[in-house]
N, CA, C and O atoms as a DFTB+ gen file, in Angstrom:
644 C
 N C O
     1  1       0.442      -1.650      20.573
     2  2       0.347      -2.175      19.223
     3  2      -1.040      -2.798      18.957
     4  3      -1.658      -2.445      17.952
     5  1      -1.573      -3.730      19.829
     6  2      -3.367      -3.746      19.807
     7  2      -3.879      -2.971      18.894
     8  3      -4.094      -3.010      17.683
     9  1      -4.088      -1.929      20.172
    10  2      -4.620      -0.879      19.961
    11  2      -4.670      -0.248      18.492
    12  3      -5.691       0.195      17.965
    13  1      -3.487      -0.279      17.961
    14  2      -3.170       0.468      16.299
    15  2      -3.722      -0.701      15.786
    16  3      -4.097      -0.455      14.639
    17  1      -3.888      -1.539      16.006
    18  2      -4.423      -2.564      15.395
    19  2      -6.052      -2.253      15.011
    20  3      -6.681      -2.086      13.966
    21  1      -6.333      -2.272      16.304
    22  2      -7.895      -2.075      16.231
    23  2      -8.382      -0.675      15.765
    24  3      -9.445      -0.447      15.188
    25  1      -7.181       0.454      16.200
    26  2      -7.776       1.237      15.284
    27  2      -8.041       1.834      13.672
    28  3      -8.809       2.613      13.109
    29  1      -6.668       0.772      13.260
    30  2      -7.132       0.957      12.070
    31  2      -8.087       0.342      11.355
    32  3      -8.634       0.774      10.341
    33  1      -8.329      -0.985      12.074
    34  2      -9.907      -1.468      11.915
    35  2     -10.935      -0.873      11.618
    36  3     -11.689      -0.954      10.648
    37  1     -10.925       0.004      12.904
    38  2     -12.487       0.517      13.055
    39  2     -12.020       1.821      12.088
    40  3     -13.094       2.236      11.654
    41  1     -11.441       2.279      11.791
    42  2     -11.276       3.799      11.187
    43  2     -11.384       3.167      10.105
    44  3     -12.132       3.915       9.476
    45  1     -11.096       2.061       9.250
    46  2     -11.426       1.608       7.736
    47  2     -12.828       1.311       7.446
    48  3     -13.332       1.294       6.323
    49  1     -13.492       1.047       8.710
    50  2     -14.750       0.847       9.306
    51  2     -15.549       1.823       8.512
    52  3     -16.225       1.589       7.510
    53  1     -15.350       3.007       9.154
    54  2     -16.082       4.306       9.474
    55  2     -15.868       5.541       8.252
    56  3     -16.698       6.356       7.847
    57  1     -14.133       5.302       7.753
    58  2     -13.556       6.112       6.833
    59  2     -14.822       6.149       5.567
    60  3     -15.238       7.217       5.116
    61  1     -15.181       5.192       5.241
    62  2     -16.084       5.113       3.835
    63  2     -17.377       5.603       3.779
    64  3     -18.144       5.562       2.818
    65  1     -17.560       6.066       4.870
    66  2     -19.424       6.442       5.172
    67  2     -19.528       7.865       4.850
    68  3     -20.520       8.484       4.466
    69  1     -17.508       8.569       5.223
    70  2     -17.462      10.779       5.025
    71  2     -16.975      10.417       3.520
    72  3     -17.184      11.426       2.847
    73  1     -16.492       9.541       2.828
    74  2     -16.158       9.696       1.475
    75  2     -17.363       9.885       0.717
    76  3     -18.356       9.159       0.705
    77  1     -17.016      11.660      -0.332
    78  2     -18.218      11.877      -0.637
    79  2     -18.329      10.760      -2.186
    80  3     -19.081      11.091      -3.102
    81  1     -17.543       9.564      -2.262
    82  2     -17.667       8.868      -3.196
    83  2     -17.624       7.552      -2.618
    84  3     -16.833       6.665      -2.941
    85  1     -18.489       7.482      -1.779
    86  2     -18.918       6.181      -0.966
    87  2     -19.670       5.282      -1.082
    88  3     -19.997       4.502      -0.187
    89  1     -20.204       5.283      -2.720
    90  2     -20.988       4.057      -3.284
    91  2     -20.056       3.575      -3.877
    92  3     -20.261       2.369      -4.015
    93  1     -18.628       4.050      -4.539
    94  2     -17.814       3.182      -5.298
    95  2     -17.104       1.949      -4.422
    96  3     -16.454       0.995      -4.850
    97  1     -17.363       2.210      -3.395
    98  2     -16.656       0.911      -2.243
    99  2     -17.109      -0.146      -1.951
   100  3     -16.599      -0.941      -1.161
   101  1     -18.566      -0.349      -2.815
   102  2     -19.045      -1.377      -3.391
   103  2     -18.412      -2.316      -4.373
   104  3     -18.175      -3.508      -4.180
   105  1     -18.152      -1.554      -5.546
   106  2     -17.068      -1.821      -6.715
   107  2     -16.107      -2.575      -6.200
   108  3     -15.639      -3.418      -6.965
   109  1     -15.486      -2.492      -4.646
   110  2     -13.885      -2.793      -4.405
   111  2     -14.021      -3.352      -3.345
   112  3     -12.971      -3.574      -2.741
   113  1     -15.327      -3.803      -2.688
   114  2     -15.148      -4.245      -1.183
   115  2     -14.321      -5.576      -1.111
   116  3     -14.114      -6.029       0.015
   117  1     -13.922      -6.116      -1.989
   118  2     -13.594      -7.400      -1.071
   119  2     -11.756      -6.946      -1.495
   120  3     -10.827      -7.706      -1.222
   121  1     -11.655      -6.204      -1.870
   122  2      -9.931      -5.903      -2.016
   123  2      -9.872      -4.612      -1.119
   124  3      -8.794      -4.059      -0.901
   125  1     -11.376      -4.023      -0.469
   126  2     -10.897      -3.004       1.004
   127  2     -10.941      -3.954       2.023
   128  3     -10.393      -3.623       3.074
   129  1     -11.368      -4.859       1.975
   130  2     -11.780      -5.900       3.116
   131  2     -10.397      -6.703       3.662
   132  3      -9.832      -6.784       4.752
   133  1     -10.106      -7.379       1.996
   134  2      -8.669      -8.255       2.096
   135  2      -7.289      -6.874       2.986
   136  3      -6.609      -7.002       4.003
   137  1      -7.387      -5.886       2.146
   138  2      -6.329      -4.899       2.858
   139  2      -6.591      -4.607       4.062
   140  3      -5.659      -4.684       4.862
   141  1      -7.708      -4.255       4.465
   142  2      -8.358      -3.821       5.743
   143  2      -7.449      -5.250       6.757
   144  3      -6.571      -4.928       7.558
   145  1      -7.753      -6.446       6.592
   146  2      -7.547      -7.682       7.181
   147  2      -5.882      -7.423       7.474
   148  3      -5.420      -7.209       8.595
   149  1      -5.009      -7.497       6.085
   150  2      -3.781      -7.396       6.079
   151  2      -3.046      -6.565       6.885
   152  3      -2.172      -7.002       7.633
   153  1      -3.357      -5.280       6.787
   154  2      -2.988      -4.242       7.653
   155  2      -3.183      -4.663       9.292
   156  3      -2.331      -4.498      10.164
   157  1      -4.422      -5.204       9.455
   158  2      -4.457      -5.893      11.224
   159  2      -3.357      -6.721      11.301
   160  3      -2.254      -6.424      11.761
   161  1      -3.579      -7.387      11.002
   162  2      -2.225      -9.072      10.783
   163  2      -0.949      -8.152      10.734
   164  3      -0.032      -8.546      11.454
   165  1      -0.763      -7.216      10.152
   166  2       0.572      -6.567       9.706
   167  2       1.097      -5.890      11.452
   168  3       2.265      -5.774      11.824
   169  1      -0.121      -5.543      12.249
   170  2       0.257      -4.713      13.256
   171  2       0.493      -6.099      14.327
   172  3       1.308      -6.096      15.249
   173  1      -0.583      -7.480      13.910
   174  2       0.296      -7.935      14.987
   175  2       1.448      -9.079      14.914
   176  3       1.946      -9.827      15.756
   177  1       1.637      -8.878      13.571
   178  2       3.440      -9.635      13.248
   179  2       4.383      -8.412      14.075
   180  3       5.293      -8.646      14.870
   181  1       3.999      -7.361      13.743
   182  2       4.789      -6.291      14.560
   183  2       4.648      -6.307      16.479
   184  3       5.129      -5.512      17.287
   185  1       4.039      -7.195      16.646
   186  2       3.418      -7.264      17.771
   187  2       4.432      -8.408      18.526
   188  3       5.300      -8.472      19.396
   189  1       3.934      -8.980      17.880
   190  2       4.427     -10.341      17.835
   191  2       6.649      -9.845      18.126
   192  3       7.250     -10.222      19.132
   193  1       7.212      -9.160      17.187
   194  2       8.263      -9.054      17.036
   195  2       8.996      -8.165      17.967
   196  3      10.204      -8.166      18.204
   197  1       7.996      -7.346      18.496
   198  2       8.189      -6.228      19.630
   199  2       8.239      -7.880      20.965
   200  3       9.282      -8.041      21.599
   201  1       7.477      -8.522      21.104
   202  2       7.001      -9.419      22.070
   203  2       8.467     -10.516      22.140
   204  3       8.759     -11.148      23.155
   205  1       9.271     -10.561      20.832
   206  2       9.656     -11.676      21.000
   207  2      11.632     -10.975      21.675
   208  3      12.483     -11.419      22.445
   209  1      11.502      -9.787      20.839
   210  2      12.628      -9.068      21.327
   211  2      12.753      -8.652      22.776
   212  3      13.825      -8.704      23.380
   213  1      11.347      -8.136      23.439
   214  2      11.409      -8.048      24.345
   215  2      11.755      -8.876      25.391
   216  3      12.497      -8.454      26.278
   217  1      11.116     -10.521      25.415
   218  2      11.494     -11.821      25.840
   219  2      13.119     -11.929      25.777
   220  3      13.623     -12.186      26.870
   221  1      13.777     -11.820      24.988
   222  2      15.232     -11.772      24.677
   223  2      15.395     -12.489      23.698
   224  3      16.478     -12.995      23.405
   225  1      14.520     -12.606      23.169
   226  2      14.614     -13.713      21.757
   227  2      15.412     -13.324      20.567
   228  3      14.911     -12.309      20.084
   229  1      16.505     -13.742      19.864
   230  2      17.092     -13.366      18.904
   231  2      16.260     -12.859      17.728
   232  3      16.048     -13.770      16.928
   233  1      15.796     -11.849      17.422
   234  2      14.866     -11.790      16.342
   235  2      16.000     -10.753      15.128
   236  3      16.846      -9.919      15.451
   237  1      15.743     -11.045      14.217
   238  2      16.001     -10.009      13.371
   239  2      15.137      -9.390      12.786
   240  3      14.490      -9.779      11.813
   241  1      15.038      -8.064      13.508
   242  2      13.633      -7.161      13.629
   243  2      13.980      -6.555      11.901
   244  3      13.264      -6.838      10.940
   245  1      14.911      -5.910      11.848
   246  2      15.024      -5.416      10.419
   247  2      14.749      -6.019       9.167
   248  3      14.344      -5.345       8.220
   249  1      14.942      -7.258       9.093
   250  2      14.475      -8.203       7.822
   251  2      13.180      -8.302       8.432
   252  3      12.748      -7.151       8.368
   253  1      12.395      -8.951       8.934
   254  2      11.000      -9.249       9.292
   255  2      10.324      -8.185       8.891
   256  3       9.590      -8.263       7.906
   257  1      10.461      -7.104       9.551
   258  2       9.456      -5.874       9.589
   259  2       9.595      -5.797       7.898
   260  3       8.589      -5.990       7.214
   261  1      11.322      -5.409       7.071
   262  2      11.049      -5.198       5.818
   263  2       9.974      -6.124       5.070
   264  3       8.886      -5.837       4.570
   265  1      10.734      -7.455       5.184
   266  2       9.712      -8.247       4.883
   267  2       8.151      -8.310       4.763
   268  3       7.511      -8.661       3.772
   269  1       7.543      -7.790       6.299
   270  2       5.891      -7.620       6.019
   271  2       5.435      -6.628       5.520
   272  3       4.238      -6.671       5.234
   273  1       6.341      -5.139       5.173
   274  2       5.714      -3.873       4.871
   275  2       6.186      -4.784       3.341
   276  3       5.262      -4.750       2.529
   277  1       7.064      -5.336       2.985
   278  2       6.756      -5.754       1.365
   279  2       5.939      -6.568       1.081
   280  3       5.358      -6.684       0.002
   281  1       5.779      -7.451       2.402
   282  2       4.691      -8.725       1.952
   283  2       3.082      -7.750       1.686
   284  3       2.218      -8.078       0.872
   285  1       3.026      -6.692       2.482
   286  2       2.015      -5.303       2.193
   287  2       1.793      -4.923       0.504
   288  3       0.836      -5.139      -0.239
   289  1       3.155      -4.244       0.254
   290  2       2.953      -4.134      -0.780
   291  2       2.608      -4.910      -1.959
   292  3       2.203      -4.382      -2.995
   293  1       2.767      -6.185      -1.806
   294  2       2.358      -7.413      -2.833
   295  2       1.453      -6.771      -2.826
   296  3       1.202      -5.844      -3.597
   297  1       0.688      -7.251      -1.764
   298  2      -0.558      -7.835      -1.146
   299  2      -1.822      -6.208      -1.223
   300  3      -3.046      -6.214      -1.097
   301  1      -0.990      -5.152      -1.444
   302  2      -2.074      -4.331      -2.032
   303  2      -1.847      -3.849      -3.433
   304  3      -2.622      -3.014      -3.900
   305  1      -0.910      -4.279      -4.095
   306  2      -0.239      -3.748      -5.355
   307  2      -1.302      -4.662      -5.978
   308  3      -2.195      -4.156      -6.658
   309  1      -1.242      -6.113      -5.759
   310  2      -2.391      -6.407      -6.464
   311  2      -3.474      -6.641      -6.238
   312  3      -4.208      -7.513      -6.703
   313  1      -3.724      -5.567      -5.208
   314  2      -5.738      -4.890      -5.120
   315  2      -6.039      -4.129      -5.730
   316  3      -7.118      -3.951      -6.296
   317  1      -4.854      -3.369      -5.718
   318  2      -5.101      -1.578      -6.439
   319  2      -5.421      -1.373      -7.712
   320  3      -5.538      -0.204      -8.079
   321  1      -5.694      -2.772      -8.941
   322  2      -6.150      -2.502     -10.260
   323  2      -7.816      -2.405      -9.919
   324  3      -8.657      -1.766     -10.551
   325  1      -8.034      -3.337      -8.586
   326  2      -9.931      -3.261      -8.694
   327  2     -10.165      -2.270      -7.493
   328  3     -11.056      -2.568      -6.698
   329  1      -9.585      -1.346      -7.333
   330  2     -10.077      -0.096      -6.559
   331  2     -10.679       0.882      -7.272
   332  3     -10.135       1.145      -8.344
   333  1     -11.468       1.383      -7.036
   334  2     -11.909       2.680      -7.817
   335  2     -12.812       3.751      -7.157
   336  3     -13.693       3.630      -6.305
   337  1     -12.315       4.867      -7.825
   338  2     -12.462       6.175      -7.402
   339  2     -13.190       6.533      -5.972
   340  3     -14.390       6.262      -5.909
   341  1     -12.630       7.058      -4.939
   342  2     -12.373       7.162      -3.609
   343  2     -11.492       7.924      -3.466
   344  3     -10.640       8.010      -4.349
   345  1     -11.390       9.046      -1.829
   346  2     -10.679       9.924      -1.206
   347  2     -10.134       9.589      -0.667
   348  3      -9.121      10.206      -0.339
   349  1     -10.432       8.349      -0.186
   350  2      -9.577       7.478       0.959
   351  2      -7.852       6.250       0.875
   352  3      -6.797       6.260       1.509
   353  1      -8.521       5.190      -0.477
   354  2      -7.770       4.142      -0.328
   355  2      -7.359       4.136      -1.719
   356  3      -8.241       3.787      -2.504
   357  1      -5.846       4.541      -2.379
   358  2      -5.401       4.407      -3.312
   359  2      -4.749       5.651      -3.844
   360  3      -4.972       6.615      -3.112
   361  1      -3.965       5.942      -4.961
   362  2      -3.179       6.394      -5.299
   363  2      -4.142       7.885      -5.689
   364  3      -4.718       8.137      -6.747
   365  1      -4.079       8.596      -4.619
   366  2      -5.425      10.073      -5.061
   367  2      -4.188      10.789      -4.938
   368  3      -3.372      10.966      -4.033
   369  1      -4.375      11.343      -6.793
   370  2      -3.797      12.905      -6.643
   371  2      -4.872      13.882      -7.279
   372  3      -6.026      13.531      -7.526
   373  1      -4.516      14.769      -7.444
   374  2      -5.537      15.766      -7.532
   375  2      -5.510      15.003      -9.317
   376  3      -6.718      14.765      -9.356
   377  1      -5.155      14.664     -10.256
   378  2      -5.240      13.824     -11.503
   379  2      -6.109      12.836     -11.818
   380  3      -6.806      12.643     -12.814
   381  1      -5.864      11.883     -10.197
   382  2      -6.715      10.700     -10.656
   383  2      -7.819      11.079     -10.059
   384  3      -8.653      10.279     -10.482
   385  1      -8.365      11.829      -9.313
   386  2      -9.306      12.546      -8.636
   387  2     -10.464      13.116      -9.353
   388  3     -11.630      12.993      -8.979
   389  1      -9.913      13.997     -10.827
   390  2     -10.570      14.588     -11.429
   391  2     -11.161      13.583     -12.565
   392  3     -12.329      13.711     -12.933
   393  1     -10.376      12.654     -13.065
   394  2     -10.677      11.816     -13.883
   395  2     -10.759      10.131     -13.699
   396  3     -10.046       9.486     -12.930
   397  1     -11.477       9.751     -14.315
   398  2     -12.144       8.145     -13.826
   399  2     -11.413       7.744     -14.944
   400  3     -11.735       6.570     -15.125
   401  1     -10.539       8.105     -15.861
   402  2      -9.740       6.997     -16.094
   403  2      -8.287       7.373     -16.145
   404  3      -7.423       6.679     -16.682
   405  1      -8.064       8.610     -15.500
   406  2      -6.740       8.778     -14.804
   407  2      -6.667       7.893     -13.945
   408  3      -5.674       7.181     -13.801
   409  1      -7.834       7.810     -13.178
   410  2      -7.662       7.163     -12.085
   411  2      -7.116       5.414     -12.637
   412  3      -6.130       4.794     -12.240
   413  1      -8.223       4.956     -13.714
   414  2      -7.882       3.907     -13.993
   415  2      -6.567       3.452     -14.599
   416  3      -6.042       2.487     -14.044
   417  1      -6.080       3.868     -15.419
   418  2      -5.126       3.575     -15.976
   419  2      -3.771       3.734     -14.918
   420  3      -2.855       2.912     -14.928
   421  1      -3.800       4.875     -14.048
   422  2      -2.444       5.047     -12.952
   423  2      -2.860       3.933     -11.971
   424  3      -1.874       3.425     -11.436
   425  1      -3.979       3.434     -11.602
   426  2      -3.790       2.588     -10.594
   427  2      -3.567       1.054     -11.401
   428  3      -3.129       0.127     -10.719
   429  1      -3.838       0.849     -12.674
   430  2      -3.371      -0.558     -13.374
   431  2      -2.201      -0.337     -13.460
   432  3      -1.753      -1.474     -13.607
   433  1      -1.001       0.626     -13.478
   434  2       0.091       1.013     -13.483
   435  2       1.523       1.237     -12.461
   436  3       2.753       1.196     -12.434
   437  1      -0.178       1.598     -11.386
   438  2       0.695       1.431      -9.778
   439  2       0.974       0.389      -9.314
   440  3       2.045       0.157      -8.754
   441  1      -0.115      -0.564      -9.498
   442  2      -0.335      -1.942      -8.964
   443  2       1.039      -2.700      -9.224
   444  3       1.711      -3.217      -8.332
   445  1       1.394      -2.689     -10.729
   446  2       2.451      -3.571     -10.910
   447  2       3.538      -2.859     -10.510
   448  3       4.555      -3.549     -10.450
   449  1       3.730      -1.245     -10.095
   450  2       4.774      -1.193      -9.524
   451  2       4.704      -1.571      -7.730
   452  3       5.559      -2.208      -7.115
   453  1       4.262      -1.361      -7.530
   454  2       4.046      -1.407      -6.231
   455  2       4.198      -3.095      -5.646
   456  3       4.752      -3.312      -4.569
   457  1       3.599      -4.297      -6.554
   458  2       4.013      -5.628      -6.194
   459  2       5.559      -5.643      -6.570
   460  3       6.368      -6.372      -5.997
   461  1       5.986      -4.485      -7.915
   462  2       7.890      -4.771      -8.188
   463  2       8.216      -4.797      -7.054
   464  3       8.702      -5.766      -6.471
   465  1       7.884      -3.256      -6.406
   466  2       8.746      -2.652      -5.155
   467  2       8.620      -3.855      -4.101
   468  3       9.554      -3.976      -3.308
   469  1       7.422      -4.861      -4.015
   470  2       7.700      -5.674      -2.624
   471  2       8.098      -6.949      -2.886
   472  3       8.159      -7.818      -2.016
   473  1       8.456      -7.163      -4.378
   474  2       9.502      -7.984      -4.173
   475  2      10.625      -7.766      -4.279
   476  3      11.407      -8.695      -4.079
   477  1      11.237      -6.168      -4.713
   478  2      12.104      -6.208      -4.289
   479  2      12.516      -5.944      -2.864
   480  3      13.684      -6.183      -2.557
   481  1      11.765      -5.526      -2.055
   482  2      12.020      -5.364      -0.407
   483  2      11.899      -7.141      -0.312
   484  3      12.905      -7.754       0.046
   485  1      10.937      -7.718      -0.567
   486  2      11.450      -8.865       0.024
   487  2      12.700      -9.798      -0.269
   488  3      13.158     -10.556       0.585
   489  1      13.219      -9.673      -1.569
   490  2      14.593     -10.003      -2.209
   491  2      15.454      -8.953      -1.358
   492  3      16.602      -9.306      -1.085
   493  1      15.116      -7.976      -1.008
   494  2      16.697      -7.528      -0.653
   495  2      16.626      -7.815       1.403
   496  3      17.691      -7.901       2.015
   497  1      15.213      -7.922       2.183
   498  2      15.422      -8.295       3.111
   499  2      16.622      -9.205       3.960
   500  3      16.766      -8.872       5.137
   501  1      17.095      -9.815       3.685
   502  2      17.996     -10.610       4.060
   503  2      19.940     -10.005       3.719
   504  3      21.048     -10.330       4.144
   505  1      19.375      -8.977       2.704
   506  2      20.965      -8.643       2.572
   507  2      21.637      -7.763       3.970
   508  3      20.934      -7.672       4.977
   509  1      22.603      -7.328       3.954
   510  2      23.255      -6.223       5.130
   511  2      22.597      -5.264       5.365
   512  3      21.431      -5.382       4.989
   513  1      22.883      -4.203       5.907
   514  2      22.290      -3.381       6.137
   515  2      23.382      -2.076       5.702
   516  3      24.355      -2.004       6.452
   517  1      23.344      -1.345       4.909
   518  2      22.011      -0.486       4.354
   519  2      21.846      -0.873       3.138
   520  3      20.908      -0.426       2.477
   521  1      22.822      -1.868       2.571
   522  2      21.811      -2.335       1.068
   523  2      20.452      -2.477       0.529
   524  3      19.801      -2.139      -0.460
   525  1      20.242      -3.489       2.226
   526  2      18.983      -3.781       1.957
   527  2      17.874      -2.330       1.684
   528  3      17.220      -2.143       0.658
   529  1      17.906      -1.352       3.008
   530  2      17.598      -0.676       3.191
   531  2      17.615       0.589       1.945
   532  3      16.663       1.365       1.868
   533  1      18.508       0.665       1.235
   534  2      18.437       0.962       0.346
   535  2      17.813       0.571      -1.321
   536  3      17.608       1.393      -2.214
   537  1      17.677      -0.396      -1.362
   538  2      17.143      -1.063      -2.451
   539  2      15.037      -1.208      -1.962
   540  3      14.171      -1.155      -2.836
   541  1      14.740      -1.370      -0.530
   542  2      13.722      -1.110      -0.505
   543  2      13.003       0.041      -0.885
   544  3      11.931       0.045      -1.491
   545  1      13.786       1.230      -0.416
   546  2      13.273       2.432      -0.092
   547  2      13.432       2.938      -1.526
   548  3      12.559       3.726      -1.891
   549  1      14.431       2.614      -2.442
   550  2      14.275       2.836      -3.834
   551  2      13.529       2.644      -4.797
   552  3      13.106       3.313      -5.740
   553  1      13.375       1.120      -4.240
   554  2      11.884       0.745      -5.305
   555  2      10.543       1.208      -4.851
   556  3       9.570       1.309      -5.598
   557  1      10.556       1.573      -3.167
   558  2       9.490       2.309      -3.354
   559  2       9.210       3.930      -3.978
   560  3       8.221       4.464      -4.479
   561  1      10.196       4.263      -3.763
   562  2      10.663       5.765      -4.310
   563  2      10.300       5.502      -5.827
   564  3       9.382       6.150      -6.330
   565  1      10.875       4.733      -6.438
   566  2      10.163       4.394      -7.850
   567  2       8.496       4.081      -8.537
   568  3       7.859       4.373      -9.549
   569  1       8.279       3.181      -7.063
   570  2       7.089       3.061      -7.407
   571  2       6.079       3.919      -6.837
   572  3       4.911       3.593      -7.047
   573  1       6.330       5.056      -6.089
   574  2       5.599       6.042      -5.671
   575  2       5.590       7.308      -7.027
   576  3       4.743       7.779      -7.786
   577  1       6.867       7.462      -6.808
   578  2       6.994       8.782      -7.445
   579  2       6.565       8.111      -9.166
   580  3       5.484       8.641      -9.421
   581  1       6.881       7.411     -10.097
   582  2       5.966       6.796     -11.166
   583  2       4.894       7.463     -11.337
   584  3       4.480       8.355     -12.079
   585  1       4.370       6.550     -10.103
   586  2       2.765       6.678     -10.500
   587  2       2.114       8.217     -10.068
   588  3       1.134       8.622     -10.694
   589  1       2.571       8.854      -9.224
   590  2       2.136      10.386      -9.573
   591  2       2.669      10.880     -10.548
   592  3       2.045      11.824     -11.031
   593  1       4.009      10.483     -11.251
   594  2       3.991      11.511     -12.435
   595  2       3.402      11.075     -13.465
   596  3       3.302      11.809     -14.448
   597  1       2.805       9.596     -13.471
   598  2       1.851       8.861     -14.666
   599  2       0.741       9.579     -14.573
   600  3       0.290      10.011     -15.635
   601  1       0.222       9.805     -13.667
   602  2      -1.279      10.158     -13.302
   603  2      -1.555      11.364     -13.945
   604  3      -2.687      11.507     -14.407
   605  1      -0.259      12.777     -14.130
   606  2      -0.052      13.551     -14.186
   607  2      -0.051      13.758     -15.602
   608  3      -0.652      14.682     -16.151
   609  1       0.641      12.875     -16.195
   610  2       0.980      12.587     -18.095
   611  2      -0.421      12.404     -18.094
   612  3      -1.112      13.419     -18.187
   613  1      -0.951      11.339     -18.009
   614  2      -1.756      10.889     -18.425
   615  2      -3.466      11.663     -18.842
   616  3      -4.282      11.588     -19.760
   617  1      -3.298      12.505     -17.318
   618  2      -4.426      13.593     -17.320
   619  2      -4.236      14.639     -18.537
   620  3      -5.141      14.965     -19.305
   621  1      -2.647      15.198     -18.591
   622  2      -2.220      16.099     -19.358
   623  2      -2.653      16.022     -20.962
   624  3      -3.144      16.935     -21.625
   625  1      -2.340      14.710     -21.385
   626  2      -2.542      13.949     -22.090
   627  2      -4.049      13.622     -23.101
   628  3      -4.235      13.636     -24.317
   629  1      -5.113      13.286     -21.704
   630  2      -6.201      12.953     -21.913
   631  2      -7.252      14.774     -22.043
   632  3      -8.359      15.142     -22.434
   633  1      -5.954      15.421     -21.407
   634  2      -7.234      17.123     -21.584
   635  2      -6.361      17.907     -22.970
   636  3      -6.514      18.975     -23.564
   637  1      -5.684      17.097     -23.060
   638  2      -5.153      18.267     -24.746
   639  2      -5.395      17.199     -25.892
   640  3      -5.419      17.613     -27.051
   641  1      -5.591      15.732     -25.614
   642  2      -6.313      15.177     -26.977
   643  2      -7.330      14.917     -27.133
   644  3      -7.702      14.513     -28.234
């Protein structure tokens, strides 16, 4: 678990130098920086939870883990309005790709779904299991699938008016 740690470090590192849109990561560095950070911390709460189960420690691995992949999604839902245009970090479909304000408008769009979806994983963390499990994976299902078919309207939209 380190290890995934550090490598996604260094690969967030390195990822921005082959993006052939690698001056816009100027525009967004301190919300690639803050995520970049989060994502480490994220591998070693997971670290941490692998460590404590292993010890024999009562953990409840299933709420926790939901918990930090939602405390994630807050925590990049509201980066993703000051990201911009990149191959790498954010909602790229071939839509927001082609257009700079496909791009803009689906990622001011994603953002607030994407903080819905992690509070609702973190509201439903604590319920049974598969409720919980279900109500996470829904709101992300919502807030995934959304925002590609926004991106999609929106392009459609912006090339026939």
């Amino acid at each position: 678990m380190p290890l995934l740690g550090l490598g996604i470090y260094l690969l967030m590192l390195v990822v921005p130098r082959w993006d052939p849109r690698r001056e816009n990561y100027a525009r967004f560095l301190p919300a690639y920086r803050l995520t970049r950070a989060a994502l480490v911390l994220f591998t070693a709460v997971l670290q941490g939870v692998v460590l404590a189960a292993g010890l024999g420690r009562a953990v409840p691995v299933g709420p926790v883990v939901q918990g930090a992949v939602s405390f994630l999604f807050l925590l990049i839902g509201n980066q993703l309005g000051r990201v911009r245009p990149n191959y790498f970090f954010g909602i790229r479909t071939p839509w927001t790709l082609a257009s700079e304000e496909v791009w803009r408008r689906t990622h001011r769009l994603g953002a607030w779904l994407l903080v819905g979806a992690g509070l609702v994983g973190l509201a439903s963390a604590p319920l049974p299991a598969p409720f919980n499990a279900a109500l996470f994976f829904g709101g992300l299902a919502v807030a995934l699938g959304w925002s590609i078919l926004y991106s999609y309207l929106v392009f459609r939209r912006l090339r026939s008016g």
